[in-house]
N, C-alpha and C positions, 0 to 999 in steps of 0.2 A: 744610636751608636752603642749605648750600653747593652741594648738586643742583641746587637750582634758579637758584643763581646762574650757576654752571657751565653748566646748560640755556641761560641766557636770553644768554648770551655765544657760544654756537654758535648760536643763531638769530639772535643780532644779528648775525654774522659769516657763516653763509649768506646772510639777508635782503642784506645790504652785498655780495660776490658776487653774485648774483641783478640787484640793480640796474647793475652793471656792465657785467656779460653782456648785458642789454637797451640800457644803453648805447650801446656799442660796438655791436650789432645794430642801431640805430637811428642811428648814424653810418654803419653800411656801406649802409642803403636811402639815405639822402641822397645817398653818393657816387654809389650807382647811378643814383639818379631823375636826378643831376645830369648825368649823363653820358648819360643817356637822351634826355634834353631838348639837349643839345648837339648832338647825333648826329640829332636830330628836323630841328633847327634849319639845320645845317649842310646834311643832304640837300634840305631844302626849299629852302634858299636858292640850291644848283646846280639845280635846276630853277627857280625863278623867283624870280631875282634882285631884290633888295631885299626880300626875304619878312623878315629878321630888321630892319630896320629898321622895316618897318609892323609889324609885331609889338609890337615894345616901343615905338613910339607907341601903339597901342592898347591895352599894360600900362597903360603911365603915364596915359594918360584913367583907365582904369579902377578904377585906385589912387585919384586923385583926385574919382572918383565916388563911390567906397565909402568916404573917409574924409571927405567931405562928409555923406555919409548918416549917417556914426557921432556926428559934429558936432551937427544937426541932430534925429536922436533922443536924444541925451544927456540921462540925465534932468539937471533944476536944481536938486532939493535933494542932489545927491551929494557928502558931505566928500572935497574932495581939496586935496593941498598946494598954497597958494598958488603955487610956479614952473610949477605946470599949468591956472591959469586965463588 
């Protein structure tokens, strides 16, 4: 018995490491994407200026397209906390 307890405290203690590691890997694609898209944004905006302003006009439409649509198909009998109706 004490095997398995012993067992089950080093996989909990890998598994716990493991999610870490993915983590941290998963903050360093963000850094990167984020800095991919800045570098996108920036080149395109010295070749034609006001690119990053029409841009994120056309974020922000697009945002409020798609969360009109989420509005809109929402089911109605869904339990949710009163401060979210």
């Amino acid at each position: 018995m004490l095997k398995d307890d012993e067992q089950n405290r080093i996989n909990h203690s890998q598994l716990l490491e493991q999610l870490n590691v993915l983590k941290r890997e998963d903050e360093h694609l963000y850094n990167i994407l984020a800095v991919d898209v800045w570098a996108l944004a920036k080149t395109m905006d010295e070749f034609q200026p006001g690119f990053w302003a029409a841009f994120m006009k056309n974020r922000e439409k697009a945002l409020k397209r798609f969360i009109n649509e989420l509005i809109k198909n929402k089911p109605n009998g869904a339990k949710r906390p009163p401060f979210l109706h």
